[in-house]
PLY file of the C-alpha trace (Angstrom):
ply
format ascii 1.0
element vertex 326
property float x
property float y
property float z
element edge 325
property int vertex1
property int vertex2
end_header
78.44 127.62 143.00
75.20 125.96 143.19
74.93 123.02 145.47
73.67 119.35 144.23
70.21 118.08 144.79
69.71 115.07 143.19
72.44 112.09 141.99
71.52 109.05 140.47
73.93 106.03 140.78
73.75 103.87 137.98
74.84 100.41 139.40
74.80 97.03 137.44
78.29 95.53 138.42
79.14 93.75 141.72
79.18 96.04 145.17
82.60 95.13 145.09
82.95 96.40 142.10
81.16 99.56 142.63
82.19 100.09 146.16
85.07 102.25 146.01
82.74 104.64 143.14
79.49 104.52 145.74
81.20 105.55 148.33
82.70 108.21 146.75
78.87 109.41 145.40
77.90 108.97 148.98
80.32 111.61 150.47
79.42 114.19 147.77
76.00 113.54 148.70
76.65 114.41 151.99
78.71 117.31 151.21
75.51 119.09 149.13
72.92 117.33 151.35
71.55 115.89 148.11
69.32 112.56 147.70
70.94 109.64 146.18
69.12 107.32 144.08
70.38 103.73 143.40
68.85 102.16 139.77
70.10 99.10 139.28
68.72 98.26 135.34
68.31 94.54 134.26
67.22 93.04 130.60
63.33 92.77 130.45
61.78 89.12 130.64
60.05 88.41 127.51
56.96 86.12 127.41
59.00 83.54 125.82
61.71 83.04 128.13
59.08 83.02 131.01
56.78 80.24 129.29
60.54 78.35 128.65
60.47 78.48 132.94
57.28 76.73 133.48
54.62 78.63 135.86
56.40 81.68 135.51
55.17 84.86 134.03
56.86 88.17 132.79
55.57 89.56 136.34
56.70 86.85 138.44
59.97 86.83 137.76
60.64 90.46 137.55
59.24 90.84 141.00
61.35 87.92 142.17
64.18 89.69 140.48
63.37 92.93 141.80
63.84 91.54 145.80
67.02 89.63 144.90
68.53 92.97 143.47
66.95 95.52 146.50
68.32 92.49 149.41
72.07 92.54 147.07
72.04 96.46 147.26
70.87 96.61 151.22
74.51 97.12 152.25
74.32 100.73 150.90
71.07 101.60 152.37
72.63 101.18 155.99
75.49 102.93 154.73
73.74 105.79 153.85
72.05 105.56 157.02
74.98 105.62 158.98
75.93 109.50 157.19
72.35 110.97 157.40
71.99 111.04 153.29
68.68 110.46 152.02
69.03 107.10 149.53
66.47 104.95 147.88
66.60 101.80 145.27
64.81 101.34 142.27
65.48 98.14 140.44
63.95 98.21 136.90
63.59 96.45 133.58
64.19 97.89 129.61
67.05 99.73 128.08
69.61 101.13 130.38
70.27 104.25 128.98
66.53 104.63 128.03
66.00 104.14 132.10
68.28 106.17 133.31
67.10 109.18 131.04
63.92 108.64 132.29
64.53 108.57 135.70
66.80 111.65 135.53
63.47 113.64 133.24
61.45 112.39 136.11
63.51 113.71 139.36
65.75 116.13 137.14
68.51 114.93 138.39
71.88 117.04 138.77
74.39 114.32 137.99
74.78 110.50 137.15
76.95 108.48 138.08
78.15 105.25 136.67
81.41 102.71 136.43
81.96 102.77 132.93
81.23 99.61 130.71
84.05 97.65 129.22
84.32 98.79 125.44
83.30 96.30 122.97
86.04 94.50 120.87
84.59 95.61 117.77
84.54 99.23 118.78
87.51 101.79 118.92
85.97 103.39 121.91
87.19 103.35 125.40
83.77 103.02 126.38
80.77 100.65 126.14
77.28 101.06 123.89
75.15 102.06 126.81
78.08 104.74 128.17
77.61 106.29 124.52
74.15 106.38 124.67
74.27 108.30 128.02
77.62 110.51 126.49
75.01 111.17 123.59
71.47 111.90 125.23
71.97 112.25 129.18
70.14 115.66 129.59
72.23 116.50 132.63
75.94 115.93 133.61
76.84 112.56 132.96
79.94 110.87 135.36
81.69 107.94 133.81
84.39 106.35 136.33
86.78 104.21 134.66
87.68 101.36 137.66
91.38 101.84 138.15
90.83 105.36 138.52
91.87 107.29 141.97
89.40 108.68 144.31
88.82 111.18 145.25
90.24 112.97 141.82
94.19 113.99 142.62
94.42 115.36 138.54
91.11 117.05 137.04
91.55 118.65 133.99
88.71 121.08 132.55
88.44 121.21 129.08
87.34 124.87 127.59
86.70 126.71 124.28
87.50 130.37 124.64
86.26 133.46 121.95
89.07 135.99 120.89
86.67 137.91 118.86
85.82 140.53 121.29
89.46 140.94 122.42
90.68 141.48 118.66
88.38 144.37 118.69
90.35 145.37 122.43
86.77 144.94 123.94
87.38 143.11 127.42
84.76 144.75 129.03
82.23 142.70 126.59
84.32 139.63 127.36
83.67 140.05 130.90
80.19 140.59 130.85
79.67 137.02 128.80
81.40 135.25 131.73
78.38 133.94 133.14
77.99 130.34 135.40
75.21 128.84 132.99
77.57 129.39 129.92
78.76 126.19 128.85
82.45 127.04 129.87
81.68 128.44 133.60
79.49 125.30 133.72
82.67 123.45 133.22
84.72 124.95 135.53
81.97 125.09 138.32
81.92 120.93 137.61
85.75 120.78 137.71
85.70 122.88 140.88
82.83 120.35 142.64
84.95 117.23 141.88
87.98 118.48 142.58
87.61 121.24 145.69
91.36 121.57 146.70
93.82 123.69 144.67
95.38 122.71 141.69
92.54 122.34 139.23
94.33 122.24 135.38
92.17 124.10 132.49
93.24 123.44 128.68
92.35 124.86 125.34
93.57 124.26 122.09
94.23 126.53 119.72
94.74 126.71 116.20
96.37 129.32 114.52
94.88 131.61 111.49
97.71 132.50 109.78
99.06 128.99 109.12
95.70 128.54 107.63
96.05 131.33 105.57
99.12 130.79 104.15
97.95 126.66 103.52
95.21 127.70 100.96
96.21 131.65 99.58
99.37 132.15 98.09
101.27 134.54 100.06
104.97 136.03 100.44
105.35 135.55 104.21
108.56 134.31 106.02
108.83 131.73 108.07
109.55 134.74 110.77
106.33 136.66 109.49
104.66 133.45 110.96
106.25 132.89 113.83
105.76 136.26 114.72
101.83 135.95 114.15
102.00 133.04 115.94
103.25 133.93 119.16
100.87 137.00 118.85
97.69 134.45 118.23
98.73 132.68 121.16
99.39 135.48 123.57
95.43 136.33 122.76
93.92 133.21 123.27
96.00 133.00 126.75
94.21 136.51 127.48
91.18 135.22 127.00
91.72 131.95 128.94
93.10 134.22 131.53
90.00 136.35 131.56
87.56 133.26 131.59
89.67 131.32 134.72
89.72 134.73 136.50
86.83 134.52 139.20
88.65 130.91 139.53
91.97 131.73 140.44
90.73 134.06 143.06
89.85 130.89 145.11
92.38 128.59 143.78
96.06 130.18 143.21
97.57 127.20 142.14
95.18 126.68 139.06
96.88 126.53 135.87
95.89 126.75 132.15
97.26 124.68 129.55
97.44 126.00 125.48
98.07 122.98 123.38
98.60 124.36 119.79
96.65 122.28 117.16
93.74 120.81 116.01
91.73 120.16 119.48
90.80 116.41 119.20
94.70 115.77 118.57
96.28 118.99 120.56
94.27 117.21 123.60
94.17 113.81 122.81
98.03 114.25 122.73
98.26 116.83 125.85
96.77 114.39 128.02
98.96 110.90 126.93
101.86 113.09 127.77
99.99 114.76 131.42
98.89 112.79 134.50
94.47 112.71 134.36
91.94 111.20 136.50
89.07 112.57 135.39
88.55 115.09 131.98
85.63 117.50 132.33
84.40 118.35 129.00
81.51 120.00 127.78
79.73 118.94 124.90
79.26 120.90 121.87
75.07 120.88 121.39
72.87 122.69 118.83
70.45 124.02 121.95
66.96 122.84 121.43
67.42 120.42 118.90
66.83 116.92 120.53
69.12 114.46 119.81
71.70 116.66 118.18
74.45 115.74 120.66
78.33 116.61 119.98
80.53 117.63 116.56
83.15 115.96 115.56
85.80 117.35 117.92
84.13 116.44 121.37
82.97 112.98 119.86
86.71 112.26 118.62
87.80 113.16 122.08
85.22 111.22 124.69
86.09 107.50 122.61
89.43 108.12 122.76
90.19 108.70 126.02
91.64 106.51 128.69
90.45 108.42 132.01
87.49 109.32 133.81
85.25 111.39 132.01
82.80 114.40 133.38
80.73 115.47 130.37
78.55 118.50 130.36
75.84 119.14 128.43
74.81 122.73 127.41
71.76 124.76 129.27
68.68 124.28 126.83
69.89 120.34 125.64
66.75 118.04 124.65
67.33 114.63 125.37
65.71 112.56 122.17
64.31 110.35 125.00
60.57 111.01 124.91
59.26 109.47 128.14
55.61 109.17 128.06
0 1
1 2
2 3
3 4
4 5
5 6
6 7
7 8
8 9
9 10
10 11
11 12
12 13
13 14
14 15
15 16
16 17
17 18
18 19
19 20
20 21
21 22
22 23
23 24
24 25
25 26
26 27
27 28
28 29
29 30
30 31
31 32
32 33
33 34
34 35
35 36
36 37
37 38
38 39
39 40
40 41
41 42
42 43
43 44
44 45
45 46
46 47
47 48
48 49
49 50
50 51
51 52
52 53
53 54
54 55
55 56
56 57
57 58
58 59
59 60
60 61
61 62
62 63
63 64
64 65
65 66
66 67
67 68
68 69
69 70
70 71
71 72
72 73
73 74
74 75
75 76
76 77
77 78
78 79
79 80
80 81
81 82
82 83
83 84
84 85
85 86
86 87
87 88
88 89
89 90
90 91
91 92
92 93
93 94
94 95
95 96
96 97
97 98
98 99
99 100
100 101
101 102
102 103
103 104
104 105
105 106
106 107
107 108
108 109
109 110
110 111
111 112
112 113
113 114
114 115
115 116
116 117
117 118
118 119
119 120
120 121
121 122
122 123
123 124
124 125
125 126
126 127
127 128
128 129
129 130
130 131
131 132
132 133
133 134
134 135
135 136
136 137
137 138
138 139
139 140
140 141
141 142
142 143
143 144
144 145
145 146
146 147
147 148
148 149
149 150
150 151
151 152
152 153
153 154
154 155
155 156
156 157
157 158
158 159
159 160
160 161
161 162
162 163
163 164
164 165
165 166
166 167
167 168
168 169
169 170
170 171
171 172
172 173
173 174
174 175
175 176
176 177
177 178
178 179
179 180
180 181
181 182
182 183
183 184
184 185
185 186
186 187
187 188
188 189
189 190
190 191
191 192
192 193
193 194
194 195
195 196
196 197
197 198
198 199
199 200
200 201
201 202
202 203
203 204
204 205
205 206
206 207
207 208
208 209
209 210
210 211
211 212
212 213
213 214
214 215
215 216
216 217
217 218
218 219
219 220
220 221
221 222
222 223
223 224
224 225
225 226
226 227
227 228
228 229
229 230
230 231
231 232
232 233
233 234
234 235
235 236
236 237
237 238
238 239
239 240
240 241
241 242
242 243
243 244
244 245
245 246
246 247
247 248
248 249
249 250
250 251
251 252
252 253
253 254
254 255
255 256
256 257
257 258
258 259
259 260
260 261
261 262
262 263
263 264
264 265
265 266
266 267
267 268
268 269
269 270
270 271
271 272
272 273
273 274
274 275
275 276
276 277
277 278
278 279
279 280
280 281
281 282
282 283
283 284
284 285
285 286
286 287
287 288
288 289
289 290
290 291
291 292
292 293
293 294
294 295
295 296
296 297
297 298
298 299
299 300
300 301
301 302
302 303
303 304
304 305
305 306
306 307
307 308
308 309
309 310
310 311
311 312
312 313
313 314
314 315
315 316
316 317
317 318
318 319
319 320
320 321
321 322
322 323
323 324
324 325
């Protein structure tokens, strides 16, 4: 498992706030040795609002701005200090999601890290404009903490997609040689494993099963046996293959378990998780690779607004970010 180099704390709340979430960043920066960045984001000044405050410019009052913020956020430099981790602060003005892109494009940046916004009324989602944005077009793994949340993580669940095809065929050997760290599901699991390095990591997938499909739209003479039958033997494949995939997992954590919800994944999860204890969901994010700004289907969109915990979400190797920094 690859160690961290660079985080990026996105901060724009009170320390007190954020303090629990920073510190928390801080000791996984120490435990990878990696270099934490602070950017603290704030609305730019227009020239109107600065000739409204007379003898002030644009520049002025950024730069006055700027030293407030870096003085409020000197607490965490000593901090860091105090646990060797290398930390600066960067206090900027623009779009927040626009500026945290481009900081992580410009340091490529492992992970960032943020308290998640309060949802809007007017929206169904759990989270707020900018944490959508960042869900959408962060080009690296993107950490939203919702405040009430534990830390360290006690429940991480991982959130996979597993392929049958090969094992229909009795192929496992083929299976095996796909499991690979930079596919999007050992990506997952290598993120789960990170945030949540003591035994007992959970791993879900949701299933659906063929024959009830079948039967839905042909007209056919099965029994309500002849299904359950199929059923049970759909089921018993995908938990081969989600044994298959945890496999190199379980060698290093015995008490990992896997979890087969049986439905259509944005309510077979949605549902799994109202009815299981989660801190944080690791998810990865279903991406056409290359193609910026195509972000997530359906299914993984349904799933990040609805949530009420924590959420890790991984992007796929090869995602362009629609952010073009200049």
């Amino acid at each position: 498992m690859d160690t961290l180099k660079t985080i990026i704390f996105v901060s724009e709340k009170t320390l007190e706030e954020e303090q629990a979430l920073y510190s928390w960043a801080l000791e996984l920066a120490t435990k990878h040795q990696a270099f934490l960045k602070v950017v603290r984001i704030l609305p730019a000044v227009s020239p109107g609002l600065a000739a409204w405050l007379q003898n002030s410019t644009p520049m002025t009052l950024q730069q006055q701005q700027q030293e407030k913020q870096v003085a409020i956020l000197k607490p965490w430099l000593q901090q860091a200090e105090q646990v060797k981790v290398k930390v600066s602060l960067d206090v900027q003005f623009g779009k927040l999601f626009f500026k945290v892109i481009e900081q992580v494009l410009d340091l490529d940046a492992d992970l960032v890290v943020k308290l998640a916004d309060d949802a809007e009324s007017t929206h169904h989602s759990l989270f707020g404009s900018q944490d959508l944005h960042l869900l959408r077009k962060c080009p690296c793994a993107i950490l939203l903490h919702k405040g009430n949340a534990v830390l360290p993580y006690q429940n991480v669940v991982a959130s996979i997609d597993v392929d049958v095809n090969n094992l229909i065929d009795g192929n496992d050997d083929t299976f095996k040689i796909e499991l690979d760290s930079q596919r999007l599901n050992g990506r997952i699991l290598n993120w789960a494993k990170r945030l949540h390095p003591v035994p007992g990591l959970k791993v879900i997938h949701a299933w659906q099963s063929e024959a009830e499909e079948l039967v839905y739209h042909w007209n056919t003479d099965w029994t309500e046996l002849d299904m359950l039958k199929f059923n049970e033997k759909e089921r018993e494949l995908h938990q081969k293959a989600m044994d298959l995939e945890v496999e190199p997992y379980r060698q290093h954590d015995p008490k990992l378990q896997t979890f087969l919800p049986k439905g259509i994944p944005q309510k077979a999860i949605l549902n799994w998780l109202e009815e299981n204890p989660c801190d944080l969901l690791v998810m990865g994010t279903v991406a056409r690779v290359g193609v910026a700004g195509w972000f997530i289907g359906n299914t993984a969109e349904e799933i990040l607004q609805q949530v009420s915990c924590s959420v890790l979400a991984i992007k796929p190797k090869g995602f362009v970010t629609p952010v073009k920094v200049e």
